[in-house]
Structures are given as C-alpha cells and as structure tokens.
C-alpha positions as CSV (number, residue, x, y, z in Angstrom):
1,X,0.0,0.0,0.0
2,X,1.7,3.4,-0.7
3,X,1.5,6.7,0.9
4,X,-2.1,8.2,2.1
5,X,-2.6,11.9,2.0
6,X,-3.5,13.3,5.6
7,X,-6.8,13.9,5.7
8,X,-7.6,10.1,3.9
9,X,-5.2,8.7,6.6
10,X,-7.1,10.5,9.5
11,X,-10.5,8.9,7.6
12,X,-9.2,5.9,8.0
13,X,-7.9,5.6,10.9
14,X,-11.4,7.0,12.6
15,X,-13.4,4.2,10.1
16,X,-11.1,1.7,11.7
17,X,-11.0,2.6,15.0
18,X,-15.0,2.6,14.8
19,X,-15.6,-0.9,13.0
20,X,-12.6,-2.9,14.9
21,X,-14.4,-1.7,18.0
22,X,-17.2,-4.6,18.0
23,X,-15.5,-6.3,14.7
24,X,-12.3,-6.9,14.9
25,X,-10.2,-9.0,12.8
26,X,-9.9,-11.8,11.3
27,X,-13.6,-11.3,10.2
28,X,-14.9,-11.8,6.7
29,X,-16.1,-8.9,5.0
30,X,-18.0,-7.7,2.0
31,X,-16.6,-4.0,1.2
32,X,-19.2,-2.3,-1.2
33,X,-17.6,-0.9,-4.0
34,X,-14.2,-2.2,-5.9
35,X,-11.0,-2.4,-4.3
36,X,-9.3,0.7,-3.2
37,X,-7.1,1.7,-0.2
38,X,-9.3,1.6,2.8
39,X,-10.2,-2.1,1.6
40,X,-6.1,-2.7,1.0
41,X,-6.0,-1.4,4.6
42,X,-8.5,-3.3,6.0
43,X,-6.8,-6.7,4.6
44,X,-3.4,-5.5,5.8
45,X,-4.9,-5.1,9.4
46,X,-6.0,-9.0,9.2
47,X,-9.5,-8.9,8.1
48,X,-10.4,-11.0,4.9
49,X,-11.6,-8.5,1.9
50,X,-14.0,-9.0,-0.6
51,X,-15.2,-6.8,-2.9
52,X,-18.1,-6.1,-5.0
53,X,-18.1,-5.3,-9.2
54,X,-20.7,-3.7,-11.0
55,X,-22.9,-1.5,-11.1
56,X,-24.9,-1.8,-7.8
57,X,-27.9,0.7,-8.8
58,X,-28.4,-1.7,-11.7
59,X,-28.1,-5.1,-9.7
60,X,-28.6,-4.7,-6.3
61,X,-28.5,-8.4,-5.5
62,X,-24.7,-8.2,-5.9
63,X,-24.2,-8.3,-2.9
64,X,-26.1,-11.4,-2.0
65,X,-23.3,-14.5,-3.6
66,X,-21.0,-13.5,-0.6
67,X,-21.0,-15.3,2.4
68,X,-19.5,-12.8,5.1
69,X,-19.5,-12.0,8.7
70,X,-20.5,-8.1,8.0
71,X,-20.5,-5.7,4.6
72,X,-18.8,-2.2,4.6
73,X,-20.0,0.5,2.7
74,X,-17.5,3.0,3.3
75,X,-18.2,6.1,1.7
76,X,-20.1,4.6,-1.4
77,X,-23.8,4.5,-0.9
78,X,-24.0,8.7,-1.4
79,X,-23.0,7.5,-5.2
80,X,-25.7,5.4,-5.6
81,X,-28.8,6.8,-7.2
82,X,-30.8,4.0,-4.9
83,X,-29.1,3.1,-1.9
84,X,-31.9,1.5,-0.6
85,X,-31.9,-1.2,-3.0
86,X,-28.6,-2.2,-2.0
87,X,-29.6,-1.9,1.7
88,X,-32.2,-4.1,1.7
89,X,-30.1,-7.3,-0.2
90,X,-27.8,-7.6,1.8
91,X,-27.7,-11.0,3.7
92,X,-25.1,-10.5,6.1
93,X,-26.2,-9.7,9.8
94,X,-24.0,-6.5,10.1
95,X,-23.1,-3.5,8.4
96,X,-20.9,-1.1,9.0
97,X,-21.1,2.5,6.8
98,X,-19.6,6.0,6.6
99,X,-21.3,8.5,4.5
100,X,-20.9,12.6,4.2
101,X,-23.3,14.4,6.2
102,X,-25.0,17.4,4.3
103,X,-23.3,20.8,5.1
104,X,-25.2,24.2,5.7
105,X,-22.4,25.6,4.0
106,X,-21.4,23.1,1.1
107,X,-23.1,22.2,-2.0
108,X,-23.1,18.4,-2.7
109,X,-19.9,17.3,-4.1
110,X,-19.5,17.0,-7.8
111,X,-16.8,16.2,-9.7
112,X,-17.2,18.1,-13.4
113,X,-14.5,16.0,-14.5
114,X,-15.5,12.6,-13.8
115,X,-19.4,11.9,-13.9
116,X,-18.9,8.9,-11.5
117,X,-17.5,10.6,-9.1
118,X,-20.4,12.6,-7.9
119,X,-22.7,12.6,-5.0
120,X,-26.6,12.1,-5.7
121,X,-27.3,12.0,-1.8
122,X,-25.5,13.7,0.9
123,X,-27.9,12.8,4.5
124,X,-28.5,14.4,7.5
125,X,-28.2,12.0,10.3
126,X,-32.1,11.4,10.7
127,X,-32.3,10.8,7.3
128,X,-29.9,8.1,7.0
129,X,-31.1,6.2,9.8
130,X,-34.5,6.9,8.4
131,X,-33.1,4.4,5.3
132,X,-31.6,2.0,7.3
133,X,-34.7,1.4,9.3
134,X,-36.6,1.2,6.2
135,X,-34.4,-1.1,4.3
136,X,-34.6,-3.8,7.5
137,X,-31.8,-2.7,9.7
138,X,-31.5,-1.2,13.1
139,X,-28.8,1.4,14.3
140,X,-26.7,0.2,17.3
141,X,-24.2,2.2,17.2
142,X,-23.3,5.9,15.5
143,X,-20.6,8.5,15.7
144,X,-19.4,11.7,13.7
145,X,-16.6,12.8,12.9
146,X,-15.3,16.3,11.3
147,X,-12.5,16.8,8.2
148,X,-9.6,19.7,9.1
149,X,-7.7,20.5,6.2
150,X,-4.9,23.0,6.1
151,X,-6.6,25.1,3.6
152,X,-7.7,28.2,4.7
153,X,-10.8,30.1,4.0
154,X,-14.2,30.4,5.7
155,X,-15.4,26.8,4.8
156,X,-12.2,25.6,5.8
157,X,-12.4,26.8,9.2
158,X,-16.2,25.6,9.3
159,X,-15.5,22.3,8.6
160,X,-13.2,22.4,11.8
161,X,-16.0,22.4,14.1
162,X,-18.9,20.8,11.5
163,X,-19.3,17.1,11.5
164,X,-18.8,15.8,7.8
165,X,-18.4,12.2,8.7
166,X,-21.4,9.6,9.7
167,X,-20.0,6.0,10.9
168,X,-23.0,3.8,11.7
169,X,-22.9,0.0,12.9
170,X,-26.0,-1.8,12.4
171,X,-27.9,-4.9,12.7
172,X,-30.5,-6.4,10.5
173,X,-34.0,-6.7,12.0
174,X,-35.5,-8.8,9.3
175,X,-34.2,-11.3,6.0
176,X,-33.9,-9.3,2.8
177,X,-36.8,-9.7,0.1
C-alpha cells in the first residue's frame, strides 16, 4: 500500500477505529464498492476483503453471492442513485457505513470531470437512519466525525467544528426480500 494523503489517513484511521471496536479482525467482510485503499488497509490489518463489481444501482443483489461476517459500505452508498436497494439485499447480519453528512455551508460534491465521481445523496443523520430502518436494519451504534484541512478560507475553518463524517454500525432486524 503506498503513501495516504492526511486527511484520507485520519479517515481511516477513525473508520477503523470505529468498526474494529465490536469487529475486529480476522472477520470476513463484503466491502461495497471495488478495491481501493481503505479495503487494502483493512486486509493489511487481518481482516479478509472481498469486494463487489458492478454497477450496484443496476443489480442490487450483488451483494447477495458473498457469504461474510459483515458488509462495509465506506463512503459509497451517497454514489448510488438508490441506496436502498442495495440496503435491503444484503444477507449478512451487520453492516458497518460512513457517509458525508450534508453541510449548511457546502453544495453536494460533484466532480465536473468525472461523472462517476459525484454525489446524488449527501444525509442528515435522521435521514440516514430513516433508510436503514426502512431497508430492514437497526442502528446500534453511530458517531461523527469532522475533516480539518490546512486550507484556509471560511469553509475551511467551518468544517473544523462541522461534522462531515457519519460511521453507523448496524444490525438487520428482518431477511432481505
């Protein structure tokens, strides 16, 4: 695994900290999304990795051929046009997810030069456990977290004090559909 920028590593380390708290390793785990470094990390800290491909809007039930202990959906369900399909598949018993919190003072991200890399949801808290409830799973567990850069600026310095960051852990209530 190579270098991590800062403010990726800090991420991290929080997304870690938070999931190894009541998973830790060597559990099996289905990481929504293809490989990148948090799931590289995640295998380097003795957890076993798998990873989905495809287009998870278009086939949801992905996510059902794997076998695993818990699914993470680290910063991936905001790209999603219908999270809640994706939700409601999954088999395993527990899921752990970060997503970006909608900011007073921030658009939603976009990315003009790549059309992937865009976000169609950004939650308030309520909202997001609002959609986990709905899609069969309960919230047992929650924290925020914010994301300092060094730039400065106004937003800069907001976002300092402003969560950005929502880690749930949760538990499914019901068998998906």
């Amino acid at each position: 695994m190579g270098r991590i920028a800062p403010h990726y590593q800090r991420r991290f380390d929080a997304t870690l900290h938070f999931m190894k708290s009541t998973c830790p390793p060597p559990a099996t785990l289905l990481d929504l999304g293809t490989p990148n470094l948090l799931s590289e990390r995640m295998q380097a800290e003795g957890y076993t990795v798998y990873n989905t491909e495809g287009d998870l809007d278009e086939h949801p039930d992905l996510v059902q051929a794997y076998d695993v202990e818990a699914v993470t959906a680290f910063e991936i369900l905001e790209h999603l046009v219908a999270p809640f399909n994706v939700l409601r598949a999954i088999r395993a018993p527990r899921l752990f997810t970060t997503v970006p919190l909608r900011l007073w003072f921030a658009s939603a991200y976009r990315n003009p030069n790549d059309p992937w890399d865009c976000h169609f949801h950004e939650f308030e808290d309520w909202q997001y456990d609002w959609l986990l409830q709905k899609a069969g799973w309960e919230v047992v567990r929650k924290k925020k977290w914010t994301s300092p850069t060094k730039i400065t600026g106004l937003r800069p310095i907001l976002r300092r004090f402003t969560p950005r960051y929502y880690a749930v852990e949760a538990r499914r209530t019901h068998p998906p559909r």
